[in-house]
Backbone as a ProteinNet text record, in pm:
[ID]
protein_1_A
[PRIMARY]
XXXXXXXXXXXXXXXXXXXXXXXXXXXXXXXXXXXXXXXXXXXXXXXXXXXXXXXXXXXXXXXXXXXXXXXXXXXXXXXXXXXXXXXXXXXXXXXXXXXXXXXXXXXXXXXXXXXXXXXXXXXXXXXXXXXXXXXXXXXXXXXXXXXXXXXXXXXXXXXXXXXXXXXXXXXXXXXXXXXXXXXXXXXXXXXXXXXXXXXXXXXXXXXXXXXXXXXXXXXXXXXXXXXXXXX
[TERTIARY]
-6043.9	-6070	-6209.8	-6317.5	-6479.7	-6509.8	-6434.7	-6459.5	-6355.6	-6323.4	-6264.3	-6365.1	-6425.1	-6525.7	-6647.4	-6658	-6808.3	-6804	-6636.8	-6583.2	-6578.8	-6563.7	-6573.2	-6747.1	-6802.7	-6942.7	-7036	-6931.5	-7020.8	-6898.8	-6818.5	-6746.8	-6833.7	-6852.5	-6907.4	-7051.6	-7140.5	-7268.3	-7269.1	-7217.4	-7153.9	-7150.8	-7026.9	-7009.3	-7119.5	-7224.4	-7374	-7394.8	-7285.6	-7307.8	-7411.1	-7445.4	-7531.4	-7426.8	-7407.2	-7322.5	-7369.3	-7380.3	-7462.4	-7321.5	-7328.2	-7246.4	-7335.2	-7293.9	-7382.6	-7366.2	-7450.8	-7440.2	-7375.6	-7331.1	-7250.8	-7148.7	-7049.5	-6920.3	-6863.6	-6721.3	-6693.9	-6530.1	-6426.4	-6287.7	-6220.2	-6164	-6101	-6030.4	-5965.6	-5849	-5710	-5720.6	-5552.5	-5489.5	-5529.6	-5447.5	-5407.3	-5488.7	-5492.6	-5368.7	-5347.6	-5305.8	-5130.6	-5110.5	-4995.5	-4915.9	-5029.2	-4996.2	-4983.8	-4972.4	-4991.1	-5116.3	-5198	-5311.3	-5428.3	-5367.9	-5485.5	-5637	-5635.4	-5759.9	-5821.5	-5814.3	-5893	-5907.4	-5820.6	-5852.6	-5891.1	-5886.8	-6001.8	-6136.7	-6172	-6317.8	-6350.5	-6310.6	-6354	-6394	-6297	-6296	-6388.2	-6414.6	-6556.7	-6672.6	-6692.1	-6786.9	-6835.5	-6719	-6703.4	-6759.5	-6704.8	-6746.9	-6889.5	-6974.1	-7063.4	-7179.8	-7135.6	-7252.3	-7210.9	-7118.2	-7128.8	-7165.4	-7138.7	-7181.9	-7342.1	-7386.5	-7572.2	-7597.2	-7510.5	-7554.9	-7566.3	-7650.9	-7632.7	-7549.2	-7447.2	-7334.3	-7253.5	-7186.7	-7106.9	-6936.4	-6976.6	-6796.5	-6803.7	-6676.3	-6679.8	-6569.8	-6611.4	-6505.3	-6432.1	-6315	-6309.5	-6136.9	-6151.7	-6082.8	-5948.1	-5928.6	-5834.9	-5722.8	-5642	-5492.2	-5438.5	-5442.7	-5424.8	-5563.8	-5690.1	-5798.5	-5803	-5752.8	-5796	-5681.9	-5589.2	-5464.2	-5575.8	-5554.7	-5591.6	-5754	-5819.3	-5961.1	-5893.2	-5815.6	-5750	-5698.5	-5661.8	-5603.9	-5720.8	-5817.4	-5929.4	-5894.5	-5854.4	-5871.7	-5845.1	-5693.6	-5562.1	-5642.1	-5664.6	-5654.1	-5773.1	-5865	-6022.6	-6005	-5933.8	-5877.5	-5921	-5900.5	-5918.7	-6072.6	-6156.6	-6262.7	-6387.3	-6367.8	-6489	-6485.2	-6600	-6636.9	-6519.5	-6467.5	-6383.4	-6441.2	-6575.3	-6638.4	-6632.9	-6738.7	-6743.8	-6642.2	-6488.9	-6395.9	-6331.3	-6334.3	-6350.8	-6389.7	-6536.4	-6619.3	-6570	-6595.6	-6574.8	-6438	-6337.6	-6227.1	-6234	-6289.9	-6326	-6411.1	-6446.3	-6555	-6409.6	-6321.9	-6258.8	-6198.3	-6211.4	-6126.4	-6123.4	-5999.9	-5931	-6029.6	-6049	-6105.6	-6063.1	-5931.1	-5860.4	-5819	-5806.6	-5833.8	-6010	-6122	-6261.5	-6242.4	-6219.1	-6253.8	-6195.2	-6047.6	-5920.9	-6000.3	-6054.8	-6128.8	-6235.9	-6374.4	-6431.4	-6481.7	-6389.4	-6361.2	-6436.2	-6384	-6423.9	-6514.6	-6635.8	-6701.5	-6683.3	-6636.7	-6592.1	-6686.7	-6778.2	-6937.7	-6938.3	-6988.2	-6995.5	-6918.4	-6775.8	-6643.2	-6631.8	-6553.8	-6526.2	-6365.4	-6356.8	-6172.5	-6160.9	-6028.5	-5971.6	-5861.5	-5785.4	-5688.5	-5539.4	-5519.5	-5408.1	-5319.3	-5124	-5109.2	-5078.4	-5063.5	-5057.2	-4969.8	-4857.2	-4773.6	-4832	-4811.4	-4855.8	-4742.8	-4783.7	-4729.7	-4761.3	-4738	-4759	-4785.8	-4862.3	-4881.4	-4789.7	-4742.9	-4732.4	-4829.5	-4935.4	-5007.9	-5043	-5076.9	-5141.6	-5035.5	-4906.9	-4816.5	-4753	-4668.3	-4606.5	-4719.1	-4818.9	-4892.9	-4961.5	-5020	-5125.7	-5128.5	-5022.4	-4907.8	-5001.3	-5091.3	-5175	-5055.6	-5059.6	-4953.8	-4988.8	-5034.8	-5095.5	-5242	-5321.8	-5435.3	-5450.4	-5430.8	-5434.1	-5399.2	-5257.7	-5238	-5319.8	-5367.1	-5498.7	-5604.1	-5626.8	-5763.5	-5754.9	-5608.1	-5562	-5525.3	-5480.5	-5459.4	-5589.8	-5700.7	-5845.5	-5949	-5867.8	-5928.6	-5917.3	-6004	-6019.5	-5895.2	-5820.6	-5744.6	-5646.6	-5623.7	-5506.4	-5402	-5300.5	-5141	-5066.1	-5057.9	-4985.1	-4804.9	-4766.3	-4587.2	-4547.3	-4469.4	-4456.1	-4325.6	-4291.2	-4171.4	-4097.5	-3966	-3857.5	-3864.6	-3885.8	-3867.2	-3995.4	-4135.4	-4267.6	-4350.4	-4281	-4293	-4229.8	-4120.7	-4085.6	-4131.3	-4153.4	-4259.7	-4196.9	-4339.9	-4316.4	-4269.2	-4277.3	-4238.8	-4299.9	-4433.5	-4516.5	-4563.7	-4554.8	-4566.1	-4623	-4781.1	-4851	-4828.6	-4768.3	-4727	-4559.1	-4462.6	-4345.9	-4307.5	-4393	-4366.4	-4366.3	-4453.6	-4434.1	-4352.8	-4305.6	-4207.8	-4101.5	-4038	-3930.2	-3925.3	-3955.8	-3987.8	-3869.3	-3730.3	-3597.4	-3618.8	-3613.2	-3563.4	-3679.9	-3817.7	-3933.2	-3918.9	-3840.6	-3866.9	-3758.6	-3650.3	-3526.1	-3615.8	-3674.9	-3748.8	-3839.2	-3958.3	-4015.3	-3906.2	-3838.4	-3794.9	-3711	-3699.9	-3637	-3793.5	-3863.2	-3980.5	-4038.1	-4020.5	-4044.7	-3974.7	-3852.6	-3769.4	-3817.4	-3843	-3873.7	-4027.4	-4131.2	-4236.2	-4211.1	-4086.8	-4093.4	-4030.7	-3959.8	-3889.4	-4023.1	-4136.4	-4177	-4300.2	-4284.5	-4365.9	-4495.5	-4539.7	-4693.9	-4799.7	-4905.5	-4963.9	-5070.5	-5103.4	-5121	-5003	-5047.9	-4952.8	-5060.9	-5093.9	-5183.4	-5168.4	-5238.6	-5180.8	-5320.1	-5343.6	-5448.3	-5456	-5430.7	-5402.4	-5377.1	-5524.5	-5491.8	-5340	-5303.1	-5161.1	-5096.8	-5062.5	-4949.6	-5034.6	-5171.5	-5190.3	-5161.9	-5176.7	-5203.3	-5029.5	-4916.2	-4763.1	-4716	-4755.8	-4730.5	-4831.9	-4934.2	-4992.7	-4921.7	-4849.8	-4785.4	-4666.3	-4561	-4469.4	-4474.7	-4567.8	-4574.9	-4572.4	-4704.5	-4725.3	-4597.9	-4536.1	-4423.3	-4292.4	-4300.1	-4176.2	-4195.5	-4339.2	-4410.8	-4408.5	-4422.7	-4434.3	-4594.3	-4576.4	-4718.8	-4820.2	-4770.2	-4878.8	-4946.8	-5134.7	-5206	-5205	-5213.1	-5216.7	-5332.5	-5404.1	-5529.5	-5567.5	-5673.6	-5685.8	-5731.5	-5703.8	-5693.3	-5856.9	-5982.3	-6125.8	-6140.7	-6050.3	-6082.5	-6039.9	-5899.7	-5887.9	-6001.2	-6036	-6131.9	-6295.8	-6344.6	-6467.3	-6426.1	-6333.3	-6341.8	-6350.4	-6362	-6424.1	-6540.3	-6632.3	-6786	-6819.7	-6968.1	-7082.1	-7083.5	-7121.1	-7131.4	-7294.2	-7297.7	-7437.2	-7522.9	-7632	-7744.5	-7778.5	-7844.9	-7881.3	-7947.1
2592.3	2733.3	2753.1	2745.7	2753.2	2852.3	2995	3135.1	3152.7	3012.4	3057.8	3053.6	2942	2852.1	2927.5	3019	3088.6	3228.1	3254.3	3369.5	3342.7	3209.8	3164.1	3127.3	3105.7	3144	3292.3	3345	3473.6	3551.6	3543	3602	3557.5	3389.2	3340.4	3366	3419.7	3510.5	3630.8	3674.5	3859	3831.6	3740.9	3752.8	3730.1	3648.7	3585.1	3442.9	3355.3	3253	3195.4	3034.6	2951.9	2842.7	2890.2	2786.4	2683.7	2548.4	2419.9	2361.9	2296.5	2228.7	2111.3	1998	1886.9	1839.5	1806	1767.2	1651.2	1544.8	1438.1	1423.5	1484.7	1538.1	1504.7	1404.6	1354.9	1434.1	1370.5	1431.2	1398.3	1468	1442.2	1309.6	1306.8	1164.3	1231.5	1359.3	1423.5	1370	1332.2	1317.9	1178	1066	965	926.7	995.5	984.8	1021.6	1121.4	1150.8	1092	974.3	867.3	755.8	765.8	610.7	542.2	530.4	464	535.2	467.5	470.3	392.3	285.3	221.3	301.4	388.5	450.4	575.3	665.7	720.2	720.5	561.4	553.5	512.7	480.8	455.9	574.5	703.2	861.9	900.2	922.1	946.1	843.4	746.9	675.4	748.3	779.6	830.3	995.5	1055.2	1174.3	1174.3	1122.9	1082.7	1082.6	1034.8	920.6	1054.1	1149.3	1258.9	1362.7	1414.2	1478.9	1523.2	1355.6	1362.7	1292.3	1322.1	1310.7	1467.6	1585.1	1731.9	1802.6	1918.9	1951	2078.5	2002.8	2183.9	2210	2339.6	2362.1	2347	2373.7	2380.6	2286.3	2258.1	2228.3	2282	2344.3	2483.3	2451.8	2456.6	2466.6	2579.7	2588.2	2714.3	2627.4	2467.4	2481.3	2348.6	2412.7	2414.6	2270.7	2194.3	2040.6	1939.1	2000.3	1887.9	1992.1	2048.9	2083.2	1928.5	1941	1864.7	1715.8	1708.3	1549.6	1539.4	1604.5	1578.8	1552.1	1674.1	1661.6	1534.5	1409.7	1324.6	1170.5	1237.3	1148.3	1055.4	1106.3	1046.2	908.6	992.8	885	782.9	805	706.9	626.3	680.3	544.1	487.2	471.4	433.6	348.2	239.6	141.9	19.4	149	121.8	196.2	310.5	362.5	397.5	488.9	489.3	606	594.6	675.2	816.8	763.7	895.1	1026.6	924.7	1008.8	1093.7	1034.6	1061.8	1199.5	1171.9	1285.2	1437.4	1420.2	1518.8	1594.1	1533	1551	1627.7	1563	1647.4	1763.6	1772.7	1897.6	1997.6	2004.6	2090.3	2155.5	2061.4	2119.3	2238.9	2363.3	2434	2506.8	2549.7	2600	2746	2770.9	2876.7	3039.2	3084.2	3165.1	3123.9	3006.2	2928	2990	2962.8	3003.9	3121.4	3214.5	3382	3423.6	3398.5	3456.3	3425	3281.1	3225.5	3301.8	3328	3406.8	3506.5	3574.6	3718.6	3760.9	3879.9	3952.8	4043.2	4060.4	4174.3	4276.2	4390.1	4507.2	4584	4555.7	4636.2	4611.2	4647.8	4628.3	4580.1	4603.2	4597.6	4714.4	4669.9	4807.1	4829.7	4955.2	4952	4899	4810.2	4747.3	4845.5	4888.2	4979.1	4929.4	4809.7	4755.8	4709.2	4658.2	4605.9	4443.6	4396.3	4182.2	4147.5	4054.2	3939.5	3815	3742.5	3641.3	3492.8	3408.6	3242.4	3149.3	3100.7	2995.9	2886.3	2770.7	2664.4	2597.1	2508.2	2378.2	2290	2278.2	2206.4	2287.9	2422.5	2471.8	2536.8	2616.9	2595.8	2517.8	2412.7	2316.3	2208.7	2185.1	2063.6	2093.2	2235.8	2197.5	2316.8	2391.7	2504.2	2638.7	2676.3	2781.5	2877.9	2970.2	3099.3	3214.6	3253	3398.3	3386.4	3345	3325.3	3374.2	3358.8	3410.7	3558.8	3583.1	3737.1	3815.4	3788.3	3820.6	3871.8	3788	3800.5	3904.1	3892.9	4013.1	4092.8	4155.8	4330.3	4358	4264.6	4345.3	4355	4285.7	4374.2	4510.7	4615.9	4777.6	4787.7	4856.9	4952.3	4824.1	4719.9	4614.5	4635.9	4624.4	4649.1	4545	4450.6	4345.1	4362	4295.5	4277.1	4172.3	4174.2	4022	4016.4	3897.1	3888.3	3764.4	3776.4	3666.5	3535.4	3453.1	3327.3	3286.5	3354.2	3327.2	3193.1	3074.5	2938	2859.6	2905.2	2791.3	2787.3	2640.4	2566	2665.2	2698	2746.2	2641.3	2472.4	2394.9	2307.7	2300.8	2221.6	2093.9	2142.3	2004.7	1886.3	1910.5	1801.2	1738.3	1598	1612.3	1606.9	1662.2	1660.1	1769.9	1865.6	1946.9	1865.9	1803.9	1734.4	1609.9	1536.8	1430.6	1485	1669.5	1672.6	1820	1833	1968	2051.6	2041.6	2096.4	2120.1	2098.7	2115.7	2220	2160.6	2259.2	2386.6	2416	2532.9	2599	2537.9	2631.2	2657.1	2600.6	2662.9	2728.4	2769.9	2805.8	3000.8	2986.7	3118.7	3169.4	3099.2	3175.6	3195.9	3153.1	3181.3	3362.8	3348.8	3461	3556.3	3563.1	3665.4	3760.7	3636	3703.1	3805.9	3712.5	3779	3924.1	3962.6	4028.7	4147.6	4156	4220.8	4342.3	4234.5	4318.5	4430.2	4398.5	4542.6	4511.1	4416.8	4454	4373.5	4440.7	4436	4271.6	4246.9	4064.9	3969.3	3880.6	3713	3674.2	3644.2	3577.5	3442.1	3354.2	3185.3	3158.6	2992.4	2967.8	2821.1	2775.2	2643.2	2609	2541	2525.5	2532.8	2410.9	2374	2438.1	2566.6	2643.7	2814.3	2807.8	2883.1	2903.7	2726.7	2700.7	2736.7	2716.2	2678.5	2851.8	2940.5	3078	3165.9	3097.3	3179	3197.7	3042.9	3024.3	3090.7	3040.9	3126.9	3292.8	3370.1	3500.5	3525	3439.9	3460.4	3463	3351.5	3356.3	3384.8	3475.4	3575.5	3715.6	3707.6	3825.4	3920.7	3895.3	3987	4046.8	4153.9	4218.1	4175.8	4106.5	4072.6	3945.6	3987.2	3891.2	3823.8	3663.7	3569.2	3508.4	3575.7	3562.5	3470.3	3393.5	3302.7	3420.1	3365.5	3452.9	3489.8	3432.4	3457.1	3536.6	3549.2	3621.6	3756.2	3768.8	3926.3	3964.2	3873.9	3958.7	3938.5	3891.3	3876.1	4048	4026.9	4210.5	4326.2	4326.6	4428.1	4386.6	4314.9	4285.1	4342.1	4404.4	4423.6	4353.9	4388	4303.7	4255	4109.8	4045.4	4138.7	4124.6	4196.5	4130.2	4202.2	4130.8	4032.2
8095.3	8068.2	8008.7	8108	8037.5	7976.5	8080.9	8003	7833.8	7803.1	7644.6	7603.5	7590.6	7513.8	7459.5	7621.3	7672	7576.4	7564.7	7438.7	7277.4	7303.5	7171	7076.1	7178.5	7142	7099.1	7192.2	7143.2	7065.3	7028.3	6920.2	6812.9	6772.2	6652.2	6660.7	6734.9	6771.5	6689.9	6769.7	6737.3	6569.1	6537.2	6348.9	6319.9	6334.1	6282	6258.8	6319.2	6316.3	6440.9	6370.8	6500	6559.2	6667.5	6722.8	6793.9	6756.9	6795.1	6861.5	7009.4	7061.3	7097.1	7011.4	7063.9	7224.9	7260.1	7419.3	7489.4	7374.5	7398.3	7368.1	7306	7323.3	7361.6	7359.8	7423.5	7382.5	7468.8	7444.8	7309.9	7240.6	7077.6	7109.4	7231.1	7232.8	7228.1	7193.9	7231.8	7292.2	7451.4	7553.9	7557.8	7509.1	7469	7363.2	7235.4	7143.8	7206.6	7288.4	7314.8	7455.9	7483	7544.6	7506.8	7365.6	7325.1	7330.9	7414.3	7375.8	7256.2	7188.1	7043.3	7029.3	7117.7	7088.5	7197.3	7229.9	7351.1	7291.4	7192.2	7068.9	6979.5	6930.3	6807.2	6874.2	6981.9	7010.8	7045.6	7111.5	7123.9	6994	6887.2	6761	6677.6	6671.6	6603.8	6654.9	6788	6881	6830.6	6797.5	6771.3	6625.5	6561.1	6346.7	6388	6440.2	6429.8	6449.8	6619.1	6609.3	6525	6554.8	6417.9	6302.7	6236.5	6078.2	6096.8	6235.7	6222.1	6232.3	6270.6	6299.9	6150.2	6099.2	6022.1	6022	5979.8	6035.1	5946.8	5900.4	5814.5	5834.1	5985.9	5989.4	6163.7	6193.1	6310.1	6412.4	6493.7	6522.9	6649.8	6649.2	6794.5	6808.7	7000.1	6990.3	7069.6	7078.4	7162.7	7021.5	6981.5	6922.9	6943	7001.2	7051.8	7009.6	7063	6966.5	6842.4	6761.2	6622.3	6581.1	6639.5	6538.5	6577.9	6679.8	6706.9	6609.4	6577.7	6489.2	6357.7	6298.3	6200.2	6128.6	6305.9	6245	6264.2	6237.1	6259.1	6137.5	6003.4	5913.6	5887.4	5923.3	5928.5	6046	6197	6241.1	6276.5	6179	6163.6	6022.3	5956.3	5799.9	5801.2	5878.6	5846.3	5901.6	5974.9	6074.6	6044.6	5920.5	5941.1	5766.8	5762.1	5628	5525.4	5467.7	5391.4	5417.8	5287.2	5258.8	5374.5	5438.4	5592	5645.3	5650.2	5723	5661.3	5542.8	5414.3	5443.3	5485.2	5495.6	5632.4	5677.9	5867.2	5855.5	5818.2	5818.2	5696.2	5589	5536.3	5648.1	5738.2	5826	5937.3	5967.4	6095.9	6068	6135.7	6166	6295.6	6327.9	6452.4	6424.9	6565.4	6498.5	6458.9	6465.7	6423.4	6275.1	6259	6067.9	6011.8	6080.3	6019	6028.4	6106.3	6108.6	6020.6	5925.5	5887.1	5739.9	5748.1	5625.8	5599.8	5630.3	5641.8	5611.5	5682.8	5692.4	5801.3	5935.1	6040.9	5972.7	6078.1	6052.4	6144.7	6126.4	6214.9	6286.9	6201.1	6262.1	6409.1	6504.7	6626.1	6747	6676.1	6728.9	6845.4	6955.3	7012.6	7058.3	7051.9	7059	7218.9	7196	7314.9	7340.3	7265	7316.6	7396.5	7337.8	7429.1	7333.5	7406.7	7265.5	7307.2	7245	7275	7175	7240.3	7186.4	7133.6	7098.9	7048.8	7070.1	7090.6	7142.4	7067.6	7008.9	6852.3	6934.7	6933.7	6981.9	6919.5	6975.1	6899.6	6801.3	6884.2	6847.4	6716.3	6721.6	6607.5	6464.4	6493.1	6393	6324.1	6400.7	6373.3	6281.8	6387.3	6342.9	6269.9	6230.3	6126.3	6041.4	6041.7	5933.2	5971.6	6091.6	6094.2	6190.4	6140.3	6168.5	6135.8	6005	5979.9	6014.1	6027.7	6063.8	6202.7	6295.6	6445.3	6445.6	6403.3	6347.4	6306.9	6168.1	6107.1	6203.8	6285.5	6358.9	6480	6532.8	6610.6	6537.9	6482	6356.1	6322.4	6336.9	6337	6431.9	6538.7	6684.8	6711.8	6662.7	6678	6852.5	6773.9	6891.5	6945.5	6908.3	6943.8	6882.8	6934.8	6839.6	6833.1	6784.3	6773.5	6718.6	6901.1	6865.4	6909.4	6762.2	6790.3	6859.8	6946.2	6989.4	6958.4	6979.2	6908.3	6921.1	6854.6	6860.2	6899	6854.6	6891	6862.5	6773.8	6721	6830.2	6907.6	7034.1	7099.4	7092.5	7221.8	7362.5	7429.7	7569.2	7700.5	7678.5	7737.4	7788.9	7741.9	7792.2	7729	7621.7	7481.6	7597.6	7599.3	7661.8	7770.7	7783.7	7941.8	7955.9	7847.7	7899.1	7972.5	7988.6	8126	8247.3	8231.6	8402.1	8363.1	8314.3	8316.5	8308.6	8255.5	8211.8	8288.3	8423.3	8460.2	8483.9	8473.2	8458.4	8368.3	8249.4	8124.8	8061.1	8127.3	8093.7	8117.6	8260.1	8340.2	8243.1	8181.1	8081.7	7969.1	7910.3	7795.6	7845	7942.1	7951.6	8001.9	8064.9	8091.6	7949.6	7865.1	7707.5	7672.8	7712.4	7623.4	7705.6	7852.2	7899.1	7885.2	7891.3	7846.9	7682.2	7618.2	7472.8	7498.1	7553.7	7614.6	7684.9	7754.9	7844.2	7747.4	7655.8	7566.5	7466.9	7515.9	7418.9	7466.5	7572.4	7661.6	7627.4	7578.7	7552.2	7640.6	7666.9	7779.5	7782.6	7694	7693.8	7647.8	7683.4	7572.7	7543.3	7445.6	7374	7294.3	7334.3	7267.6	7244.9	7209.4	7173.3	7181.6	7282.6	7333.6	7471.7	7553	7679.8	7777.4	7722.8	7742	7765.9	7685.1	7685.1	7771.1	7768.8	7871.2	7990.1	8028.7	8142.1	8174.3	8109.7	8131.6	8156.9	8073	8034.1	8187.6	8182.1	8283.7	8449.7	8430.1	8555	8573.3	8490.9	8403.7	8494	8421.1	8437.1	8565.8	8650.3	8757.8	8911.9	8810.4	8917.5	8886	8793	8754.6	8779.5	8819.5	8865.8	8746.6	8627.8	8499.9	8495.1	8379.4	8440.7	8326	8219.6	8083.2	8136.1	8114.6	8147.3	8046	8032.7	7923.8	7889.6	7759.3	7721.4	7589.5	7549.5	7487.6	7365	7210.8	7129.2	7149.5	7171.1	7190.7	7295.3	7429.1	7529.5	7500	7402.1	7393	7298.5	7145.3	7053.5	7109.1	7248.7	7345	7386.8	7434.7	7554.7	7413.2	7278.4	7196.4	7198.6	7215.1	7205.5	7292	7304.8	7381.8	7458.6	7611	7706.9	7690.5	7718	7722.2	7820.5	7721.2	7849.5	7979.9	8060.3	8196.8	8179.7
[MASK]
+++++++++++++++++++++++++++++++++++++++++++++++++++++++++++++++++++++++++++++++++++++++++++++++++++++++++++++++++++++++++++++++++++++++++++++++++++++++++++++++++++++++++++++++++++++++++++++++++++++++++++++++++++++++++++++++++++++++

């Protein structure tokens, strides 16, 4: 999803931040980690420590709900390979970035009303794993002209939990339609999540239940109140 990323830049623009994405970047090791291979996660994650803590940056932001947890657990899993201190710091900088804005604080100035109303979809990765829940809320109730409703049971996994959608795709497809039903209850014109994963599961979901709420990354609904970039 490039157009999150591309939203997530200019949201943190718009507030007045400098958003530096180093150019060597490599993957957190999420996918790694929830496969079991760890030494293929801790050499990403040494890789990751290493530019980083050469950038001079205050925070280290990111918008997707699965590498916030997996950075998070940088600590724990270079313990025994890299420098304490370091590991320390680095994980003082991470946040999701519906965690920095909520932290913060939004600036409303140059907001423009969206006018719609949006549900909301709790990640896994980001409630469960790393206790962020009012924070995303927060950041939607101050999107000018958004109405946030919430619908039932908005913390259950939509069914995708990484790759047991595809190893467990019966059982996925039953959770995933309790998850739509609740979605569908609540009339409102987005779903809003904040985690590839469960975009990608919800987008499909909709598409082929033929429901009419588009499923937007929490940066893509608070991007459509910004100014459109000039020519």
């Amino acid at each position: 999803y490039p157009n999150v990323s591309r939203q997530t830049v200019r949201v943190l623009a718009q507030q007045g931040f400098d958003v530096v994405t180093p150019r060597d970047t490599k993957c957190c090791g999420a996918p790694h980690l929830s496969e079991g291979d760890r030494a293929t996660a801790r050499r990403l994650a040494k890789f990751n420590l290493d530019l980083f803590m050469a950038e001079e940056i205050d925070y280290i932001v990111t918008d997707c709900a699965g590498c916030g947890a997996a950075l998070k657990e940088y600590e724990e899993l270079l313990a025994e390979s890299a420098d304490h201190r370091s590991l320390q710091i680095f994980r003082s900088k991470i946040r999701d970035v519906s965690e920095f804005l909520s932290e913060v604080g939004i600036r409303e100035e140059g907001l423009a009303p969206v006018n719609a109303t949006a549900t909301y979809h709790e990640p896994c990765h980001l409630c469960p794993a790393q206790g962020i829940s009012r924070q995303p809320r927060e950041v939607i109730k101050q999107i000018p002209g958004v109405e946030l409703r919430e619908m039932n049971e908005s913390n259950w996994c939509c069914g995708s939990a990484a790759t047991w959608g595809l190893k467990y795709s019966e059982e996925s497809q039953k959770v995933l339609d309790r998850k739509l039903e609740n979605v569908r209850a609540t009339q409102a014109d987005y779903l809003v999540t904040a985690n590839p994963g469960c975009h990608l599961q919800l987008a499909w979901g909709v598409r082929e239940a033929d429901m009419p709420q588009k499923v937007l990354h929490l940066m893509e609904l608070m991007g459509r109140a910004l100014p459109p970039d000039p020519e």
